[in-house]
C-alpha positions in Angstrom: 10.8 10.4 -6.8 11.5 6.7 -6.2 9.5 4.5 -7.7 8.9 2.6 -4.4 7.5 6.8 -3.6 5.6 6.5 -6.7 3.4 3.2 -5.1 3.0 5.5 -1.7 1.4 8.0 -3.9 -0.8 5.2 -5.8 -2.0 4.1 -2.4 -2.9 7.5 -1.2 -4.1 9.2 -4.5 -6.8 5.9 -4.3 -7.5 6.2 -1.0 -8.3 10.2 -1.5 -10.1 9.1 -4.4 -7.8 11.9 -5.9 -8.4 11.4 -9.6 -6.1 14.6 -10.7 -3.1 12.9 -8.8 -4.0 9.5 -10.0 -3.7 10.8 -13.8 -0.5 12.1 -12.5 0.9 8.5 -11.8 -1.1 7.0 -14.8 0.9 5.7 -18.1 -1.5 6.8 -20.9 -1.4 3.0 -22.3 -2.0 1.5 -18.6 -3.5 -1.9 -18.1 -5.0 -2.4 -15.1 -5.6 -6.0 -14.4 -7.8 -7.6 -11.2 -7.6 -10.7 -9.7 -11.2 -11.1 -11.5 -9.5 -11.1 -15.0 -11.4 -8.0 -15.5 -8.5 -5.9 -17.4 -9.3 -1.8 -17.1 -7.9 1.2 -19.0 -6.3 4.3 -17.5 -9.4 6.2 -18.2 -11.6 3.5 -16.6 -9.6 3.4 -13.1 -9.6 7.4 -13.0 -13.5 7.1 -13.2 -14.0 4.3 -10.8 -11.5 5.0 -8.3 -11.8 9.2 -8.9 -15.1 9.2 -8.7 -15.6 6.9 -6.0 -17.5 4.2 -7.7 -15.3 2.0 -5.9 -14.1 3.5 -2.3 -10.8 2.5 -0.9 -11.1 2.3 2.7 -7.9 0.7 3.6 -4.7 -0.3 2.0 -1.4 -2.2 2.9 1.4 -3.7 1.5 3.4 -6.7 2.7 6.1 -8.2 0.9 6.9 -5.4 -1.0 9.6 -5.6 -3.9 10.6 -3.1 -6.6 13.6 -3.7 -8.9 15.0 -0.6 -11.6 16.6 -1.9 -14.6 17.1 1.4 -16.6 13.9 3.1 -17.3 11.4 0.7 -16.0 10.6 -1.0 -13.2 9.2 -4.3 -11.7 7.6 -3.9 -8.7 5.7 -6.6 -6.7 3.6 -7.1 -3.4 0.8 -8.7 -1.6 -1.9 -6.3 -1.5 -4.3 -6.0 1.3 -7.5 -3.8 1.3 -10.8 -2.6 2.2 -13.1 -1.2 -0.5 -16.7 -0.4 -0.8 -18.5 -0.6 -4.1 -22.0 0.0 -4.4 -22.9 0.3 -0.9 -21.1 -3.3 -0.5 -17.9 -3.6 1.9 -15.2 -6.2 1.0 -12.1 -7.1 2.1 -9.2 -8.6 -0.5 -5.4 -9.9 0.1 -4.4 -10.6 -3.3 -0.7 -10.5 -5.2 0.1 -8.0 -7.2 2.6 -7.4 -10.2 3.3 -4.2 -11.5 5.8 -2.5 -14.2 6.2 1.3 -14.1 8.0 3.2 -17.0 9.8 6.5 -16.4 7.6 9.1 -18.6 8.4 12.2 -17.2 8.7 10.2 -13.8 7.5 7.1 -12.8 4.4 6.0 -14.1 2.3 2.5 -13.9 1.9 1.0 -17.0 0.6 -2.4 -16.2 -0.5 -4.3 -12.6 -1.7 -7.8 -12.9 -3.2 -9.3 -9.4 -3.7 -12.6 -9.1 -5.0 -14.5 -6.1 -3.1 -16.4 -3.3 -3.2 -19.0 -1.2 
């Protein structure tokens, strides 16, 4: 699997809220970072996004980079989504900067958003 396969299969696990294939993408020492500065765990997104605290309606990526220098990878993108937490809908564009790490394939071990202009 790519790694650029890798983000597909982010995209969809959340939008299935399919925490089993989340985990499966997950770095054990992930940190999750929002555009909030709230900073999560890989424990913490599995809950919320597994067990649909938070509900991905929609997601797409424009701008959408990845770069493989041995066994990691830098991967960036403009994030666009729909998601419903408690009831509440919202809609976010934000930037996104990731780095996966080959760990028996590729795995995210930290994503920083930020927000854009």
């Amino acid at each position: 699997m790519t790694v650029e396969q890798a983000i597909d299969a982010l995209n969809k696990a959340m939008l299935a809220a399919d925490g089993a294939k989340l985990a499966g993408l997950l770095s054990d020492s992930l940190s999750y970072g929002h555009s909030s500065g709230k900073v999560e765990t890989r424990a913490q997104v599995i809950d919320v996004v597994g067990t649909r605290k938070t509900i991905y309606h929609a997601i797409k990526l424009e701008d959408a980079t990845a770069a493989v220098t041995g066994s990691y990878a830098i991967a960036r993108n403009v994030f666009i989504n729909t998601t419903e937490t408690g009831g509440k809908k919202s809609d976010a564009r934000v930037g996104v900067l990731m780095v996966w790490v080959i760990e028996g394939g590729w795995k995210l071990a930290a994503r920083q958003a930020f927000k854009i202009a």
